[in-house]
N, C-alpha and C positions, 0 to 999 in steps of 0.2 A: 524371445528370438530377436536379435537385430537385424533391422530392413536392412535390402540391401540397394534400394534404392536413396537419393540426397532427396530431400525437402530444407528450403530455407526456415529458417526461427518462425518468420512471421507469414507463412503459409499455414494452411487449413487443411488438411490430410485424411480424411474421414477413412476410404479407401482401404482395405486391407489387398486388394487385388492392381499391385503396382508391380510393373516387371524390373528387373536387377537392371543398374546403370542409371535410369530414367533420373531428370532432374528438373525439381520442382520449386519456383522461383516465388520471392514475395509478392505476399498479398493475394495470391493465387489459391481458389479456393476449390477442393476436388472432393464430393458428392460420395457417399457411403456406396452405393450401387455402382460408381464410374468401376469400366475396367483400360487400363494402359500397360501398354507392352514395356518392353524391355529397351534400354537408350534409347530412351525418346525426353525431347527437353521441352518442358512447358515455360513459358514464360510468365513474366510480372503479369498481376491482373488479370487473369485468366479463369474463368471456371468450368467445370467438368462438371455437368449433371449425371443421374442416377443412372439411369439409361442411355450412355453415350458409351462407344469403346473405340478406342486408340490403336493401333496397330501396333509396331515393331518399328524402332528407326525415325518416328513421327517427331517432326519439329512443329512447335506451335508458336508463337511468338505472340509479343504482349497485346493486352487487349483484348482476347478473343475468345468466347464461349460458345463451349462444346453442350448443346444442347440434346436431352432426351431423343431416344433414335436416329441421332447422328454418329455415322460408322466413318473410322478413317482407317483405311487398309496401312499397310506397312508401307514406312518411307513417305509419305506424304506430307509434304512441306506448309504451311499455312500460315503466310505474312498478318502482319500488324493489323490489327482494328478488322480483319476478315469479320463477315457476320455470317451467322448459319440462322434459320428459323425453322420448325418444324408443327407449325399450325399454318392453315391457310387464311381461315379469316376469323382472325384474332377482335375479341369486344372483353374491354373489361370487367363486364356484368355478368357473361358469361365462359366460363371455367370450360377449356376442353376436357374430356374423356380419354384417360391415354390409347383407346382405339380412335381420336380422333385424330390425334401426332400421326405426322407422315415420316417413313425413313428418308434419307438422305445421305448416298453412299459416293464417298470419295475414294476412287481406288488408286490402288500400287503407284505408288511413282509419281501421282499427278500433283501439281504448285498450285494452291489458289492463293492469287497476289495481295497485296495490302488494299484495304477498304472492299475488296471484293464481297459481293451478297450473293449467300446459295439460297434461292428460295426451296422449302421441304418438297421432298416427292421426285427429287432431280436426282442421278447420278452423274458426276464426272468420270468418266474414263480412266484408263489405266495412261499413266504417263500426259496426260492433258494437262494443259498450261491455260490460267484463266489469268485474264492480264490483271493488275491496279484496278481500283474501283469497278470492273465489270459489274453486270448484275446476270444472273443464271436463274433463266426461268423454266429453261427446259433442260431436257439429256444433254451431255457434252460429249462426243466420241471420242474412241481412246488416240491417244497421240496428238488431239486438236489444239490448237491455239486459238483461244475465246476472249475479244476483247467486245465492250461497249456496255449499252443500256435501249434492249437487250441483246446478253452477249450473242457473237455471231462471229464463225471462222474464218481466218483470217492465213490459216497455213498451217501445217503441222509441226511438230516437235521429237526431234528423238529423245529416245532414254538419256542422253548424256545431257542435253540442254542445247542439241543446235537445232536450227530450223531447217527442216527436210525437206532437201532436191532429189527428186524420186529421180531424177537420171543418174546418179551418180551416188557413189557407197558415200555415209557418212564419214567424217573426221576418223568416228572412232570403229570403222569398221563395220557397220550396220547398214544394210538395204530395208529397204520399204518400199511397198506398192500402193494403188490406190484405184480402187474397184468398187463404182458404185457409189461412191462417200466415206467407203470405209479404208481406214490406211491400217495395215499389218504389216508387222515386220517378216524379213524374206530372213526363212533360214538358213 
């Protein structure tokens, strides 16, 4: 049967669980166990552990590995040289227990920027926006805008990419409120 997903010549494909469209760039190496959804584009240099699943829609960009129990919902963007970890404290004499991996869920929508670091055990939110080099050491809420070291909110974000004035409808026709820390969209 021919894939119906691209892999470049000098990529590494182990994977039989790639969804249709998706496109997979040199030197990029993806893990027998990995699973990836459908049009989603992995970049150069990139690799996908056993234990890693990819959404629907997922842009990954060069550099960047998808490590064991790191989940990226659909749509979710993932600039240059991003790092993901999913051990806490890591010694190289001692070998974790994959009950010792923590998950690490990036949901629907959300951008984590170039050089940014998710430490394991954290989720980002739905549609949260984590700036360039952050570092994420704890939960992100959904719609947040998370910049520093450690990251820390800075304003929220709509679905489209603008930065939300809770007085007024978004660009693209979208309201949000904000109650308690939590921002929702008004339907």
């Amino acid at each position: 049967m021919e894939k119906e997903y691209f892999s470049h010549p000098k990529a590494i494909v182990e994977s039989s669980n790639i969804g249709k469209s998706t496109r997979i760039w040199a030197f990029s190496h993806i893990m027998k166990g990995a699973k990836i959804g459908s049009n989603c584009n992995i970049g150069e240099c990139c690799f996908v552990e056993n234990d890693a699943i990819i959404g629907n829609g997922v842009t990954v960009k060069n550099g960047v590995c998808i490590w064991d129990k790191v989940i990226l919902e659909d749509d979710v963007f993932v600039g240059p040289n991003a790092v993901f970890t999913n051990f806490v404290n890591p010694r190289s004499a001692f070998k974790p227990q994959p009950s010792q991996l923590l998950e690490t869920l990036v949901c629907q929508g959300a951008t984590i920027g170039a050089n940014a670091t998710i430490l394991c055990g954290t989720t980002v939110g739905k549609y949260a926006f984590v700036g360039a080099g952050s570092v994420v050491i704890r939960d992100v809420s959904d719609y947040a805008i998370v910049v520093g070291n450690p990251s820390h909110i800075i304003g929220y974000m709509c679905v489209c990419g603008e930065k939300i004035d809770f007085n007024v409808k978004c660009k693209c026709g979208r309201s949000y409120c904000l109650s308690g820390g939590i921002c929702k969209m008004i339907q």
